[in-house]
Structures are given as C-alpha cells and as structure tokens.
C-alpha positions as CSV (number, residue, x, y, z in Angstrom):
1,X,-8.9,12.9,-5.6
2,X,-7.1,9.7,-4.8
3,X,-3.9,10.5,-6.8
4,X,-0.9,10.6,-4.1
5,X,2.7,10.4,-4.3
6,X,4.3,7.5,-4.4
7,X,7.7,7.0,-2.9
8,X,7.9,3.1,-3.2
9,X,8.0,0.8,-6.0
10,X,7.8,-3.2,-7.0
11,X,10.6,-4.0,-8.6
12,X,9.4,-4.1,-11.9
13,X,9.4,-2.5,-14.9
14,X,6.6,-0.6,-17.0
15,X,6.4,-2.2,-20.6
16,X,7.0,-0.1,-23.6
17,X,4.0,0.4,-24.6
18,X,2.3,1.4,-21.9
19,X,5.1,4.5,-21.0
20,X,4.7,5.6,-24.6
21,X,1.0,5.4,-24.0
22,X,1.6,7.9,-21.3
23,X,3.6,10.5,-23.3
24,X,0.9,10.1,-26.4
25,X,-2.1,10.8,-23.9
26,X,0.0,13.2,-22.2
27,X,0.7,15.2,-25.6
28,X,-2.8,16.0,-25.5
29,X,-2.2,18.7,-22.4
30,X,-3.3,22.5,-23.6
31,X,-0.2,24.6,-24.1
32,X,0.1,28.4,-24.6
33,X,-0.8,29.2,-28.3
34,X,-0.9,25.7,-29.2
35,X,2.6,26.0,-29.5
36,X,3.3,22.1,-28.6
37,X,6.8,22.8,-26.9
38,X,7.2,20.0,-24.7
39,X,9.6,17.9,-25.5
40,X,10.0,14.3,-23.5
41,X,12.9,12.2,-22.3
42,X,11.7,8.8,-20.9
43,X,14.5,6.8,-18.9
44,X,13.6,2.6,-19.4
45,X,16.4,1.5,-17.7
46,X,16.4,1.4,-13.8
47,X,20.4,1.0,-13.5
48,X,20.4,4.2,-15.9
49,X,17.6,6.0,-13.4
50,X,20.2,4.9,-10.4
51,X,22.8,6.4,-12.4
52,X,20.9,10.0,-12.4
53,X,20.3,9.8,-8.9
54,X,23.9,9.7,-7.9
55,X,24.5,12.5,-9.8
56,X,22.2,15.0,-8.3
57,X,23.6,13.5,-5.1
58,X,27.1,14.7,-6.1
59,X,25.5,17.9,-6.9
60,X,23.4,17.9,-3.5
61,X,27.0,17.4,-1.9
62,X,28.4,20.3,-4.1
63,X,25.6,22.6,-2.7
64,X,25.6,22.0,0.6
65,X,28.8,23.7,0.9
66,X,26.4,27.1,-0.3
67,X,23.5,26.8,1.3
68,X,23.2,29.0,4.2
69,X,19.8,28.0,4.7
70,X,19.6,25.8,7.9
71,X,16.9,23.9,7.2
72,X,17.1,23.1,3.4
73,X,20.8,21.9,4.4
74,X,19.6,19.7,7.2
75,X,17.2,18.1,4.4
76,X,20.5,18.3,1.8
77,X,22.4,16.3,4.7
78,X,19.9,13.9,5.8
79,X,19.5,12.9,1.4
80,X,23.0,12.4,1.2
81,X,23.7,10.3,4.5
82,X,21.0,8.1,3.3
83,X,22.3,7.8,0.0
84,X,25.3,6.4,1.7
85,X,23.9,4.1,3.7
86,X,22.1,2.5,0.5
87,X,18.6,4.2,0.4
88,X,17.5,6.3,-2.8
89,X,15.6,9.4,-1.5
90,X,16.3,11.1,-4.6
91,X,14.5,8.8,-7.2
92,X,13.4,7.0,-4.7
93,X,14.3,3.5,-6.7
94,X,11.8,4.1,-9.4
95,X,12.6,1.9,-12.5
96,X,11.8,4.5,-14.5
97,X,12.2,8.7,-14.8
98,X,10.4,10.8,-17.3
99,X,11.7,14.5,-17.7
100,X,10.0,17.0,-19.8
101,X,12.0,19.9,-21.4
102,X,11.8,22.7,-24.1
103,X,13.6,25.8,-25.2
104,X,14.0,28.1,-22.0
105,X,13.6,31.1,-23.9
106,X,10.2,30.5,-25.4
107,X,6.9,31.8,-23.6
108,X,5.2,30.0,-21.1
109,X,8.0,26.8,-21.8
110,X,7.9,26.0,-18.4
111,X,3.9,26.1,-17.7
112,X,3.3,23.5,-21.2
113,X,5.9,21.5,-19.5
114,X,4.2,21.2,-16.0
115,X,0.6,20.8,-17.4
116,X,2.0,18.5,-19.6
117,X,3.5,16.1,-16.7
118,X,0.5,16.3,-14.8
119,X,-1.7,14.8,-17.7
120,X,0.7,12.3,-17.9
121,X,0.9,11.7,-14.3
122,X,-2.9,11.9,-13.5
123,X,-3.0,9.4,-16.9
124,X,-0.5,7.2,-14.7
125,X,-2.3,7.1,-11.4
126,X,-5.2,6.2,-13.9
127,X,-3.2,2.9,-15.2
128,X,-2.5,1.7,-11.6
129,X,1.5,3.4,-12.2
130,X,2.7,5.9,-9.2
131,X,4.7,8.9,-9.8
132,X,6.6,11.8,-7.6
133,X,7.6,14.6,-8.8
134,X,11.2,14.2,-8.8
135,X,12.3,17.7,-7.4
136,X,16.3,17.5,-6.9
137,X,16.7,16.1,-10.4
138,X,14.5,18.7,-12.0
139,X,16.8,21.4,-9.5
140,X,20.6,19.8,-10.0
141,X,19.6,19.1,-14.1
142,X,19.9,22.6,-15.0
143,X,22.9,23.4,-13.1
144,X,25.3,20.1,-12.6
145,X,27.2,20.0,-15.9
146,X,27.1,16.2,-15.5
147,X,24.2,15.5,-15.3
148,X,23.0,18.5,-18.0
149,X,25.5,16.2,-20.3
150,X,24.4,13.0,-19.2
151,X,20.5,14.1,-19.8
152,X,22.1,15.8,-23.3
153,X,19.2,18.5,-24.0
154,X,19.6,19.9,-27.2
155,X,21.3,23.3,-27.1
156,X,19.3,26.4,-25.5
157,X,17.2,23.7,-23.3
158,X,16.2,23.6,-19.8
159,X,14.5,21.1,-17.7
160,X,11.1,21.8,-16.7
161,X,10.1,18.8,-14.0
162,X,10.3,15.3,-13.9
163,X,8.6,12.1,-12.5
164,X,9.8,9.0,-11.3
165,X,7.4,6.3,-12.3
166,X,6.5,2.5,-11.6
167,X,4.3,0.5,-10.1
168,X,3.6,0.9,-6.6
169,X,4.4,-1.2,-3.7
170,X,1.9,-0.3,-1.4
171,X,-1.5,0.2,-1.9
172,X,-3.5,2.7,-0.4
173,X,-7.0,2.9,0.4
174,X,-8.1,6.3,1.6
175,X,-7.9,9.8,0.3
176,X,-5.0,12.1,0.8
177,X,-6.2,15.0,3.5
178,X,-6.1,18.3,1.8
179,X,-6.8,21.6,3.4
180,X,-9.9,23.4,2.3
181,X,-9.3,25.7,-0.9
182,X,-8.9,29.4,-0.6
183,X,-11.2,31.0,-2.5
184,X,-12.2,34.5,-2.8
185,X,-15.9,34.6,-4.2
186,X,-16.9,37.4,-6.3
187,X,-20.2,38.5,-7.7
C-alpha cells in the first residue's frame, strides 16, 4: 500500500547484484500459458539513461507538430521546455532504466510484460529502490527509429513498459490516497 512513484533520485547507483536480483525475482511473474516471454533490457549507466531521455525528447518535439490534442501538447511543450532548461521530466534523472520487451505478435506479450514489471517494481519498493513507470520512453521506443536502434530489440519486437529505477531522495512517510474501488458484488 505504501508503494508510490518516485520522481527523484540520490545520485547513486544500484549495484549489480541487487538490479539482477530484481529481474531473477521478477521472472517469477505468472504469464499466459507459462509461456515466459518477457524478455529484459537493464540500462547501468546513468549517462547512457540521459542519453535515452533525449531521444524521446527529440521524438516528443517530432510529435508535437501532430498532436491536435490541446492538452497532451501543452504537457508535450511543458517536457520539452524543461528539458531545455536542464531538468529531466522524462527519466526524471534516474541512474538507471529497465525496459521489458517480447515478440509483438505473440499472445498476451504485452500483459507478461506489464505483470512482469510490476513484480519487479513492487520487489524494488520492497528493497528501499523507487521506480516510475517511464511512459514517454515506453511511447517514443516503438515509433522513434533512433531510439528503436539505440534500444536494438531483436527483430519483430516491441516495447512493452519501462521503469526508471534508483534510490530515492525523499522519503515519504504516509500512504498514497487512493479512491475507493469500484466493485460490483455479485451473489
């Protein structure tokens, strides 16, 4: 209940060992048949997670000039300013990224792949890390051909969702408010 998202980091990495102690709990997450689909791409390297986030801000600038959607291009515009004036909103300075993928054409691909992150990121919250679902990248890595290259899926695969990860730099002490849940009762 007291998972969040986290937006800000330390400046400081995760060590090895503990990331691929993520992905081995993580590989534990139910998938459709027991198919075991997901595949994993963990970046380590924070100048290489910086590197990402510029690209999906080229793409965000690239997309802008389509979206006729007001208010998803005010958001768009508002990324990109910020990015110029030297703060992430896109990977939000994470050291690190994780990115699950698998062959788009195989059923229920993209459902292993989320329940797969979220065992890994309820794992993190678990191991004092923070995550955020990292939705612009998971968006601009299936469409910018940069990025598709610089991420270099193996042919016929599409990105699924990714975290950014790290250790967080503020702690927080209460509960996140969530609505009640809908629930139609039968009997």
């Amino acid at each position: 209940m007291a998972r969040r998202s986290i937006r800000f980091y330390k400046d400081r990495v995760v060590a090895h060992d503990l990331l691929e102690e993520l992905i081995d709990t993580a590989r534990y997450a139910p998938t459709a048949s027991n198919k075991q689909q997901v595949q994993w791409m963990v970046f380590e390297n924070p100048d290489e997670v910086n590197r990402l986030a510029s690209m999906v801000i080229d793409w965000t600038r690239l997309m802008l000039l389509l979206m006729p959607d007001d208010i998803m291009a005010r958001k768009m515009k508002s990324r990109i300013a910020d990015w110029d004036k030297g703060k992430d909103q896109i990977l939000r300075g994470a050291p690190h990224l994780i990115v699950v993928h698998s062959q788009a054409d195989l059923p229920f691909a993209e459902a292993d792949c989320v329940i797969a992150l979220t065992y890994l990121e309820l794992y993190a919250y678990a191991k004092r890390l923070g995550t955020c679902w990292a939705g612009y990248l998971t968006a601009a890595a299936n469409f910018h051909e940069p990025l598709k290259q610089a991420l270099g899926f193996p042919q016929g695969h599409k990105c699924f969702g990714a975290v950014m990860l790290g250790y967080p730099q503020y702690k927080y002490t209460r509960i996140p408010i969530r609505n009640a849940p809908a629930v139609t009762w039968r009997a």
